[in-house]
Each structure stands twice: as structure tokens, then as C-alpha cells.
N, CA, C and O atoms as a printed pandas DataFrame, in Angstrom:
     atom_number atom_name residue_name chain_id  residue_number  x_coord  y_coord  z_coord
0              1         N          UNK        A               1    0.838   -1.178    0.000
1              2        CA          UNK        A               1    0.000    0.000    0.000
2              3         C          UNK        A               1    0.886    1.246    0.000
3              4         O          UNK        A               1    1.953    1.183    0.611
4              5         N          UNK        A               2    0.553    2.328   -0.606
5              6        CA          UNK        A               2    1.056    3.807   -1.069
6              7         C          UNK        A               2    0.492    4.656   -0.262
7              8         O          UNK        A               2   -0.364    4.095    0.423
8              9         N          UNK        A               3    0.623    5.982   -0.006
9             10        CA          UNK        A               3    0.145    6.802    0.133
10            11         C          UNK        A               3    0.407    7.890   -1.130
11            12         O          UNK        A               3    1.459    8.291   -1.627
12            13         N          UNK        A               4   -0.914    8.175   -1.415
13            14        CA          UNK        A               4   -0.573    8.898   -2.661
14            15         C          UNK        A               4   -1.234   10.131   -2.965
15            16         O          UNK        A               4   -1.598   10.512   -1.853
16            17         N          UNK        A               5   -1.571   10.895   -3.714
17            18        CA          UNK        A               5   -2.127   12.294   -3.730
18            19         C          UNK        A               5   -2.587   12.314   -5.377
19            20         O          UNK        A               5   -1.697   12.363   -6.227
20            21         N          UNK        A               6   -4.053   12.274   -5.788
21            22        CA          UNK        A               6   -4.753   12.631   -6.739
22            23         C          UNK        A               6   -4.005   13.965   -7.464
23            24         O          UNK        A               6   -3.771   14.996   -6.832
24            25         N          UNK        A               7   -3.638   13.764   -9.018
25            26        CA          UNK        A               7   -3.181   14.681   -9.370
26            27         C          UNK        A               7   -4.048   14.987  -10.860
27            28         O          UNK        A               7   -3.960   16.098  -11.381
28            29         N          UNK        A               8   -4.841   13.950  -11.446
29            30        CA          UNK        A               8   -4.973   14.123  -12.666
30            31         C          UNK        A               8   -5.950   13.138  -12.767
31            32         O          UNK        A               8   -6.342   12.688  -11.691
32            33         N          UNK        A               9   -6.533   12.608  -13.963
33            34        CA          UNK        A               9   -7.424   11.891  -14.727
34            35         C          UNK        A               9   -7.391   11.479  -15.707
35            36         O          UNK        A               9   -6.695   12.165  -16.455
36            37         N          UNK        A              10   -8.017   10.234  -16.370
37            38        CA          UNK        A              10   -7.543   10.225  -17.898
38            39         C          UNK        A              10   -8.671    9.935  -18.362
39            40         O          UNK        A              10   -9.430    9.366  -17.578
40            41         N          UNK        A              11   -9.007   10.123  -19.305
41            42        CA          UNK        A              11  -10.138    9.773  -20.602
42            43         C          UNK        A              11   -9.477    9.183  -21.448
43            44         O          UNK        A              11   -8.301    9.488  -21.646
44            45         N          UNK        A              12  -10.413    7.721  -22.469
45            46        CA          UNK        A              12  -10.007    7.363  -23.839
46            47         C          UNK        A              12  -10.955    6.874  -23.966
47            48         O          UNK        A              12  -11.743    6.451  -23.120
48            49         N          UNK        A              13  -11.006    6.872  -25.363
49            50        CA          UNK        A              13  -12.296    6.586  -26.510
50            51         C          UNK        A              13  -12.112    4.903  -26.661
51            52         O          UNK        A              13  -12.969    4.029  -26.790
52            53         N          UNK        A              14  -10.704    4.823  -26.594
53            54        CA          UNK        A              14  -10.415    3.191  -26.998
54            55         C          UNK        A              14   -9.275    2.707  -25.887
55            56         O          UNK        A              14   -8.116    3.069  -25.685
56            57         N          UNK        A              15   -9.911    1.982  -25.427
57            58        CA          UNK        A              15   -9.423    1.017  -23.921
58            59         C          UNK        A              15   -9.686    0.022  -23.797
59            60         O          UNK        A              15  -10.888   -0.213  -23.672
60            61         N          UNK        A              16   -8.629   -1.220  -23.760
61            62        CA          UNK        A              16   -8.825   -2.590  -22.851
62            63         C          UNK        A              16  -10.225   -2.488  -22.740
63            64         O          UNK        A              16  -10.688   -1.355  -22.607
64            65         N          UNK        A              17  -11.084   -3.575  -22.773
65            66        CA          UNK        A              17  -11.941   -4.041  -22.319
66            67         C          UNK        A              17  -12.313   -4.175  -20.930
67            68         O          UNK        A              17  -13.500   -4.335  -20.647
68            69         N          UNK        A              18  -11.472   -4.129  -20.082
69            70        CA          UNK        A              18  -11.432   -3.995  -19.005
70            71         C          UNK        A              18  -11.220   -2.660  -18.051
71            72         O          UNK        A              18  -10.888   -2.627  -16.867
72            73         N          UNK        A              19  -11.471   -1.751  -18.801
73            74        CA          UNK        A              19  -11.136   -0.750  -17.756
74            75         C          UNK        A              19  -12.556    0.234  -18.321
75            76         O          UNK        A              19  -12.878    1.319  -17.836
76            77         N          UNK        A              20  -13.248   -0.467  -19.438
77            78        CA          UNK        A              20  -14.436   -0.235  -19.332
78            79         C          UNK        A              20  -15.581    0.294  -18.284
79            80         O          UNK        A              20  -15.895   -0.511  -17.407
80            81         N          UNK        A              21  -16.063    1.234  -18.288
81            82        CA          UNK        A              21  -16.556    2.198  -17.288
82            83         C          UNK        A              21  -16.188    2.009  -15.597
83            84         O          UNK        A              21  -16.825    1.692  -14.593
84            85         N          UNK        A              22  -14.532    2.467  -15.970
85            86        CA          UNK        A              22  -13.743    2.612  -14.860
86            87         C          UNK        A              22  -13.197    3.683  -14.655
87            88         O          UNK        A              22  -12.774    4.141  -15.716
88            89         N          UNK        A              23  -12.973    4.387  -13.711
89            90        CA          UNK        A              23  -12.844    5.829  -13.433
90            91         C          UNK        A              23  -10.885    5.568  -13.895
91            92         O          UNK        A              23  -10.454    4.440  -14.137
92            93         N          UNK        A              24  -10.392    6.254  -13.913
93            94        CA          UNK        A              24   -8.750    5.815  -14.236
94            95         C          UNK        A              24   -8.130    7.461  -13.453
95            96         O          UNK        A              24   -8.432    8.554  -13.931
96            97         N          UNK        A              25   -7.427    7.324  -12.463
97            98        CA          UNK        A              25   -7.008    8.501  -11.952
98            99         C          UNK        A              25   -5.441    8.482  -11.890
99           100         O          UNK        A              25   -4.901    7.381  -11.780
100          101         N          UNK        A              26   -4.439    9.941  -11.969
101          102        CA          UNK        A              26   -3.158    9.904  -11.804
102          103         C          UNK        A              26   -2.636    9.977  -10.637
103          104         O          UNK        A              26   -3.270   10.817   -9.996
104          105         N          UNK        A              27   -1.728    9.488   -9.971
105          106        CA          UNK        A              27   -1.791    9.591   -8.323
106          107         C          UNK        A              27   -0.388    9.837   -8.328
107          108         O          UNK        A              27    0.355    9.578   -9.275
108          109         N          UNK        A              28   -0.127   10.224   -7.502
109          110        CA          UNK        A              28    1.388   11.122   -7.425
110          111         C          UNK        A              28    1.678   10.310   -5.891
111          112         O          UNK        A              28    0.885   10.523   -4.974
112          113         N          UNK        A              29    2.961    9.294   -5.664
113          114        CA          UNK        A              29    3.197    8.529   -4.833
114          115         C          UNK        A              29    3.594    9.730   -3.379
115          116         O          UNK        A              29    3.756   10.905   -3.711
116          117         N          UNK        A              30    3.701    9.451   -2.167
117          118        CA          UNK        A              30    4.685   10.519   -1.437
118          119         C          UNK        A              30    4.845    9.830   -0.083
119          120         O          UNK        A              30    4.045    9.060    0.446
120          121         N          UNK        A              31    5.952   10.222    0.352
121          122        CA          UNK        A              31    6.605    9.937    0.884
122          123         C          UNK        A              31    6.193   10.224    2.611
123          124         O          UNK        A              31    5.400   11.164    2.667
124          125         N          UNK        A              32    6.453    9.784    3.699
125          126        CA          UNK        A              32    5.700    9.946    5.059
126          127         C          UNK        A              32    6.073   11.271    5.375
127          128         O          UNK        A              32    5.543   11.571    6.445
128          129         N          UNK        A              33    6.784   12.241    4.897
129          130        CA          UNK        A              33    6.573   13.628    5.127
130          131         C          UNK        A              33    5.447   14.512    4.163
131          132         O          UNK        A              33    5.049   15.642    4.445
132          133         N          UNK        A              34    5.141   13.917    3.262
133          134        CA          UNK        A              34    4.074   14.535    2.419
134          135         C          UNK        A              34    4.639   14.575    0.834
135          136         O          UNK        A              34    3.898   14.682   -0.143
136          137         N          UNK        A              35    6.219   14.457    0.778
137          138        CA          UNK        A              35    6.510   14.934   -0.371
138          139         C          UNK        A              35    6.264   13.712   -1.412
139          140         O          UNK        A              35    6.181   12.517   -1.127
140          141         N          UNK        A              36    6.154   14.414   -2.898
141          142        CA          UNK        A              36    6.638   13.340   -3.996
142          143         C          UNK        A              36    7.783   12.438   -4.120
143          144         O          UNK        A              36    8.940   12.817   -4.303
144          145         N          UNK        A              37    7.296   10.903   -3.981
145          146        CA          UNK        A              37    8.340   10.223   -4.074
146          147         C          UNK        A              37    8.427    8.935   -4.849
147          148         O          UNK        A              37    8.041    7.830   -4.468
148          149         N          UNK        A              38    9.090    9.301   -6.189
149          150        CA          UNK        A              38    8.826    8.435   -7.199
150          151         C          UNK        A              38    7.864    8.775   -8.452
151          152         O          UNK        A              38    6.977    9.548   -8.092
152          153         N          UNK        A              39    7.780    8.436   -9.779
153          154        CA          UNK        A              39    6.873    8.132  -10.932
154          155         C          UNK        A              39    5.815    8.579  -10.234
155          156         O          UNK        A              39    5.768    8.375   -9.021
156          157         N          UNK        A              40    4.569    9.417  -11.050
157          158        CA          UNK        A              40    3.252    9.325  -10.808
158          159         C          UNK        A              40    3.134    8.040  -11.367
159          160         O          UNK        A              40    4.042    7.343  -11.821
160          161         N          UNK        A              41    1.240    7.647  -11.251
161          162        CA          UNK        A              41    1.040    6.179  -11.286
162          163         C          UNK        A              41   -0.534    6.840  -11.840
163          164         O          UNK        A              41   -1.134    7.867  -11.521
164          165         N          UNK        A              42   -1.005    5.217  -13.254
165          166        CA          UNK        A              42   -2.102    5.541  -13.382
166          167         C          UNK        A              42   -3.337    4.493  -12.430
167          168         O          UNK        A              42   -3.190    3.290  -12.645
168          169         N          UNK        A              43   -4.496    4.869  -11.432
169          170        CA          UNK        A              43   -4.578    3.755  -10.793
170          171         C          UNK        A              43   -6.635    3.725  -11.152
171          172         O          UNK        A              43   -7.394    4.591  -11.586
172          173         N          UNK        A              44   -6.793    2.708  -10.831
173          174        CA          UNK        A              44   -8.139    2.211  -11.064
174          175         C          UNK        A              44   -8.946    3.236   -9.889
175          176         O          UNK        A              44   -8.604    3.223   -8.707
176          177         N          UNK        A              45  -10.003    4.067  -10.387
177          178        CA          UNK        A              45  -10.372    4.627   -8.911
178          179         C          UNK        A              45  -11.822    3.644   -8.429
179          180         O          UNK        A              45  -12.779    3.496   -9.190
180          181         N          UNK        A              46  -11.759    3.123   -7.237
181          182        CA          UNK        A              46  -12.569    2.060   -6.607
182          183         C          UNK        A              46  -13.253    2.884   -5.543
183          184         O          UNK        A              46  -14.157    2.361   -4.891
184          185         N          UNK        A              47  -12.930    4.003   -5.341
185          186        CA          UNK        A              47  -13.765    4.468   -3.939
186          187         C          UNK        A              47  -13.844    6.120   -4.201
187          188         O          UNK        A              47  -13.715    6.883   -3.243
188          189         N          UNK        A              48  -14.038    6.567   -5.400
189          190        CA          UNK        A              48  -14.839    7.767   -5.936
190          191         C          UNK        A              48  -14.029    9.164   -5.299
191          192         O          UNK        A              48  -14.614   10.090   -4.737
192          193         N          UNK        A              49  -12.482    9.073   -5.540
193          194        CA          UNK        A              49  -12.256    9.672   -4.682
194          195         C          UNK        A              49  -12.215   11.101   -5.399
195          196         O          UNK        A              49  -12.881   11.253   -6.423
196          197         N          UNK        A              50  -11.322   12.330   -4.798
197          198        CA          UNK        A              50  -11.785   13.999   -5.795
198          199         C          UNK        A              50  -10.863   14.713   -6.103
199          200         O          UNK        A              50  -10.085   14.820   -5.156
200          201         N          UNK        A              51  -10.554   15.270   -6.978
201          202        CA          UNK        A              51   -8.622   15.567   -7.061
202          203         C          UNK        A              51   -8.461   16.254   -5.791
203          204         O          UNK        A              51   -9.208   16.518   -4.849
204          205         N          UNK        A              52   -7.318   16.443   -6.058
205          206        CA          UNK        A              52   -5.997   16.992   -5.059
206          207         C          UNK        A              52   -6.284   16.125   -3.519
207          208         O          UNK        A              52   -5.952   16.629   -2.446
208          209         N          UNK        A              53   -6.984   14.687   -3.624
209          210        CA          UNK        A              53   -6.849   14.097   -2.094
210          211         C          UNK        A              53   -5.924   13.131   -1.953
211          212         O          UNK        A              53   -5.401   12.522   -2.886
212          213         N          UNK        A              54   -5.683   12.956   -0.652
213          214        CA          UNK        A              54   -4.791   11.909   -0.326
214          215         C          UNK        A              54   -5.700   10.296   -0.413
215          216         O          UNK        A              54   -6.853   10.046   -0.060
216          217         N          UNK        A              55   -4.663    9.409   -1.018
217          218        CA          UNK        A              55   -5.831    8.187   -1.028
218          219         C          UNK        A              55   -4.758    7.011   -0.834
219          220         O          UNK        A              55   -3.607    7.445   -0.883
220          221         N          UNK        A              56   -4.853    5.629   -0.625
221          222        CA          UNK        A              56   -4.332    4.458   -0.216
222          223         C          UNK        A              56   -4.162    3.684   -1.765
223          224         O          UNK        A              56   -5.217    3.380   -2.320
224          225         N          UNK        A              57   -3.434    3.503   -2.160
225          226        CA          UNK        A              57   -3.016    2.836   -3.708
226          227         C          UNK        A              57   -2.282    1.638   -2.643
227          228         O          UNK        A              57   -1.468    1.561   -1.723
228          229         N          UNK        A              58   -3.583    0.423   -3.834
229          230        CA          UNK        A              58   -2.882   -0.803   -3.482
230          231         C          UNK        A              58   -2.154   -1.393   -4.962
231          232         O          UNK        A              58   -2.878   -1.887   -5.827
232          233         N          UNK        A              59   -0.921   -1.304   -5.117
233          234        CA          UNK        A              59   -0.308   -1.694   -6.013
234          235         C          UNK        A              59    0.793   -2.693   -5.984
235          236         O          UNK        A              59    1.953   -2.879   -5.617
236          237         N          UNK        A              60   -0.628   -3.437   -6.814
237          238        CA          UNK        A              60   -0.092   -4.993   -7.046
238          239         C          UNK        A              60   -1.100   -5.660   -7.670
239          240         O          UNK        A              60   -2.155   -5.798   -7.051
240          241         N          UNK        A              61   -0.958   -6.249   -9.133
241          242        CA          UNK        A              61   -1.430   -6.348   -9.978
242          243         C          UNK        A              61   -2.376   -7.939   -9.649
243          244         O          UNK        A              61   -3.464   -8.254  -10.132
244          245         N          UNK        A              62   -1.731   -8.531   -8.921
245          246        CA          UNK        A              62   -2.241   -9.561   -8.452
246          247         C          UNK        A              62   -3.730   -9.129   -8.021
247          248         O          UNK        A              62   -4.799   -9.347   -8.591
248          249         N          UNK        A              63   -3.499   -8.575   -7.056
249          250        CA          UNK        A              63   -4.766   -8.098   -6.175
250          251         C          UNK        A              63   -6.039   -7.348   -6.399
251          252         O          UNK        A              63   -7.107   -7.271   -5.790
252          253         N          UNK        A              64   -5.363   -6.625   -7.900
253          254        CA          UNK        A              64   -6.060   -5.506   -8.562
254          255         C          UNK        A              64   -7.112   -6.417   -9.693
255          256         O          UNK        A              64   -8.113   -5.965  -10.249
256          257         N          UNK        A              65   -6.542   -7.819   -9.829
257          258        CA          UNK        A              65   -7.141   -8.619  -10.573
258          259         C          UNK        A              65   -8.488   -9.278   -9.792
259          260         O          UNK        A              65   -9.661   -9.373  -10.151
260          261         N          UNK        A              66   -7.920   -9.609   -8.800
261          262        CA          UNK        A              66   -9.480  -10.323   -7.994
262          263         C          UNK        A              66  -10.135   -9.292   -7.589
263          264         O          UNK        A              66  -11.360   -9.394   -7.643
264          265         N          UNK        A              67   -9.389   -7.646   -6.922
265          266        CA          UNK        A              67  -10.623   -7.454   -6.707
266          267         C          UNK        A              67  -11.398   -6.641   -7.963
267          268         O          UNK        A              67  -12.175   -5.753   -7.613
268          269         N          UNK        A              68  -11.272   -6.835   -9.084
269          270        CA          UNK        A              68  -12.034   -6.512   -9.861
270          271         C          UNK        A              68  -12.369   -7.530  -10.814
271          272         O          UNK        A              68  -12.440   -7.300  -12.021
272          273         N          UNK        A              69  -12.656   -9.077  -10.095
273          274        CA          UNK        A              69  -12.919   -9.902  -10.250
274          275         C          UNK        A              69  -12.611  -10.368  -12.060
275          276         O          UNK        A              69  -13.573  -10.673  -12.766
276          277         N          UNK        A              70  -11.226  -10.361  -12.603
277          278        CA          UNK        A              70  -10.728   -9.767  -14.269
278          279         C          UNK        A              70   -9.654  -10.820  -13.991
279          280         O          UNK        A              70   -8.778  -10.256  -13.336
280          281         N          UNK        A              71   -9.323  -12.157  -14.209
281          282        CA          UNK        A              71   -8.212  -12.560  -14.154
282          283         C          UNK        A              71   -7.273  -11.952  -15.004
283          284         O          UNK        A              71   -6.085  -11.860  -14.693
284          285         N          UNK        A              72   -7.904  -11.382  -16.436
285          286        CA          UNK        A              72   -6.765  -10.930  -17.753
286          287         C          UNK        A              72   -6.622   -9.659  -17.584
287          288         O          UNK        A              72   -5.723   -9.102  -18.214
288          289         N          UNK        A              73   -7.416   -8.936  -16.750
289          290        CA          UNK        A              73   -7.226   -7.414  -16.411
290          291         C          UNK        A              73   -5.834   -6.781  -16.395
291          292         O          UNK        A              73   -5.240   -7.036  -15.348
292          293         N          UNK        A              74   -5.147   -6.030  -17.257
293          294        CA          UNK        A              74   -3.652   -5.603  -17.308
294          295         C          UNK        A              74   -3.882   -4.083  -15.966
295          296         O          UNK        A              74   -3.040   -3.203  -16.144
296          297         N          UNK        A              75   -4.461   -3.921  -15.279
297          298        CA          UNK        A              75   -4.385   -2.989  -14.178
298          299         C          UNK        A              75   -3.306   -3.431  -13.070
299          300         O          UNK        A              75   -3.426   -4.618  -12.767
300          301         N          UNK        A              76   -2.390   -2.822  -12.469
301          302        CA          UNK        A              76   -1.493   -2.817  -11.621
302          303         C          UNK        A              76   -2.229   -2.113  -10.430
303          304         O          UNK        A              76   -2.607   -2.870   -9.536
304          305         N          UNK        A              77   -2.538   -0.514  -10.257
305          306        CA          UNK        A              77   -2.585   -0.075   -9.330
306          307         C          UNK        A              77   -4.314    0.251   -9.242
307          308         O          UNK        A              77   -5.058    0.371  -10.215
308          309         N          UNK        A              78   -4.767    0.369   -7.542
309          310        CA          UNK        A              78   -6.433    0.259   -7.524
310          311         C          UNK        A              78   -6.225    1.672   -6.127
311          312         O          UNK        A              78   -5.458    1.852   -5.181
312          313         N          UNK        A              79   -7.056    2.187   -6.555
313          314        CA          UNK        A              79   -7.143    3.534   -5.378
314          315         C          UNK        A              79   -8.505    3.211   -4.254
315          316         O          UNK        A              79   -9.686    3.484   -4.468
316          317         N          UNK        A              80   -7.948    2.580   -3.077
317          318        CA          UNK        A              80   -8.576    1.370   -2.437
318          319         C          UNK        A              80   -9.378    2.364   -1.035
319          320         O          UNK        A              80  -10.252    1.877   -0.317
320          321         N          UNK        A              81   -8.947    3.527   -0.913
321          322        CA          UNK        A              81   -9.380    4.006    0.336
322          323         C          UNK        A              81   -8.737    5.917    0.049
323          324         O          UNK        A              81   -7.753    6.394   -0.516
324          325         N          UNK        A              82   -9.957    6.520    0.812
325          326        CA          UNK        A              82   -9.463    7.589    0.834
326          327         C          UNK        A              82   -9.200    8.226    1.794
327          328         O          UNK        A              82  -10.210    8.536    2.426
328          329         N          UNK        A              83   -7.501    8.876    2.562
329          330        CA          UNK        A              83   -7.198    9.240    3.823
330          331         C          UNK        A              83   -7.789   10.559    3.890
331          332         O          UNK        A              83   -7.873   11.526    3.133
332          333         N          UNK        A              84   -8.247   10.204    5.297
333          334        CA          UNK        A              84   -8.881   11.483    6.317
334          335         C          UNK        A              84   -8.003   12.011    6.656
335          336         O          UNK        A              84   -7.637   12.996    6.016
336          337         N          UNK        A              85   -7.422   11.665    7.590
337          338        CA          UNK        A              85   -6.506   11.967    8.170
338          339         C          UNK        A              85   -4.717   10.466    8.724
339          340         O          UNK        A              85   -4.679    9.239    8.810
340          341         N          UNK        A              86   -3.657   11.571    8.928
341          342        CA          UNK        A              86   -2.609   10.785    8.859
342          343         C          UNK        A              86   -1.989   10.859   10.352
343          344         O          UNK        A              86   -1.750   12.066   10.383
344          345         N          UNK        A              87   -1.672   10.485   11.305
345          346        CA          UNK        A              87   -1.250   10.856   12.530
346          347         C          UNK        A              87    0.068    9.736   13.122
347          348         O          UNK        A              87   -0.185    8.903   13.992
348          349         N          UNK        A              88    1.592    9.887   12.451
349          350        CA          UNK        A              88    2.456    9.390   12.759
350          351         C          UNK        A              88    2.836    9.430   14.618
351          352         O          UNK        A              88    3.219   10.429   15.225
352          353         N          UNK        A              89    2.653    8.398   15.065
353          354        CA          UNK        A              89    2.562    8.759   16.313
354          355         C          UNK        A              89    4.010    8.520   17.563
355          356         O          UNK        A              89    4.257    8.625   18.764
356          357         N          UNK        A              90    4.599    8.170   16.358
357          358        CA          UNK        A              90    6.346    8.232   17.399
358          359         C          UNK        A              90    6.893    9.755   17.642
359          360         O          UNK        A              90    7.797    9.985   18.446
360          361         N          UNK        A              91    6.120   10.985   16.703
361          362        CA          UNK        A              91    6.655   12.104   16.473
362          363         C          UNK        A              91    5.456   13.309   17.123
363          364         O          UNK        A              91    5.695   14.451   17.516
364          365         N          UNK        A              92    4.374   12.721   17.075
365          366        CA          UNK        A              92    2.999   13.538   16.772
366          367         C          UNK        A              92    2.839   14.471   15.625
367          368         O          UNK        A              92    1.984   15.353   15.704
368          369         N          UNK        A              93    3.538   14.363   14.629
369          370        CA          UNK        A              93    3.125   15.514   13.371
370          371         C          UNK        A              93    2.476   14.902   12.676
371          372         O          UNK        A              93    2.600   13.738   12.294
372          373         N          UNK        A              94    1.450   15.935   12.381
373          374        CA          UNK        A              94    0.216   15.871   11.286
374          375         C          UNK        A              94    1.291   15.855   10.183
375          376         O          UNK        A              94    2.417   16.313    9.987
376          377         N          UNK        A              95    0.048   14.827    9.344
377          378        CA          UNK        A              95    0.837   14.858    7.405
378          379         C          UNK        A              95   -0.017   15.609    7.125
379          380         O          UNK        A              95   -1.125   15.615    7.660
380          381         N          UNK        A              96    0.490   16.642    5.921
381          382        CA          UNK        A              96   -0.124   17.803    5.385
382          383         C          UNK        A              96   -1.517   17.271    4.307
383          384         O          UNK        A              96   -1.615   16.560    3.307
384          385         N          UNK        A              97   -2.020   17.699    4.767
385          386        CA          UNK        A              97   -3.620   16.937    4.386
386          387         C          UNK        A              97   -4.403   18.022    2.804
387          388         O          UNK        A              97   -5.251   17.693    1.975
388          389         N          UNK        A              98   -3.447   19.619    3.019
389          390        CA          UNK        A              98   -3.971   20.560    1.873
390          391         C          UNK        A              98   -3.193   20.808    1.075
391          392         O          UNK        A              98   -3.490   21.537    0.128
């Protein structure tokens, strides 16, 4: 699991069969201080989430297959949960949530 930050969206006219009326969002990975860390990622959105939020990317293609019940499904990453809030608690600092 990722923590990641909604950055973008994609549209296409012609797509896999499988990603057929599937929301497809860009998620920008980051790191436990808040920052960007690593490739953005394109991920399946499963829980309706709204740009610029923080959300839980489960990436792993395995997983992304059952739960969208698709054994041939070529999807890697699924945007599985959307964070409220983040509260590292060895430090007490809030992760930047805006």
C-alpha cells in the first residue's frame, strides 16, 4: 500500500476491455513527510475519490485482478481508500492533508 495524492485523470475513446466504465485517476506517490516520491502512477479509482486528495493505492497487480474480479485485467494499481486523516505517532506531526 502507497500513500498517494490525486493529481490528474484520464479519458479514452479506446481502452482494454477492461477498464471499461472505470474511473482511471493519476496519483502522485509521497513519501511519510508529504513529499513526492517516485513516478506518478495511473490507478483504477474504486472508492470515488476527488482531485488533489490523499488516497491508499494498493499496487499490485495480483490483487487488482481479484478485486475486480478480471483474471486478464492488465491494471497494476487500484485507489482502495481515501485518507482522512494521517497521525504518525512516534513524532505527533500531522501529514499535510492541503
Amino acid at each position: 500500500m502507497r500513500i498517494c495524492r490525486t493529481v490528474g485523470s484520464l479519458h479514452g475513446t479506446v481502452k482494454d476491455q477492461s477498464f471499461q466504465n472505470k474511473k482511471l485517476l493519476i496519483v502522485q506517490p509521497l513519501d511519510l513527510e508529504g513529499q513526492p516520491a517516485g513516478d506518478e502512477l495511473i490507478a483504477i479509482d474504486m472508492v470515488s475519490a476527488g482531485p488533489d486528495e490523499l488516497v491508499l493505492v494498493s499496487k499490485e497487480g495480483g490483487g487488482a485482478r481479484i478485486a475486480l474480479d478480471d483474471p486478464s485485467c492488465p491494471a497494476q494499481c487500484l485507489i482502495v481508500g481515501v485518507i482522512d486523516d494521517v497521525n504518525r505517532s512516534e513524532d505527533h506531526r500531522e501529514y499535510p492533508t492541503d
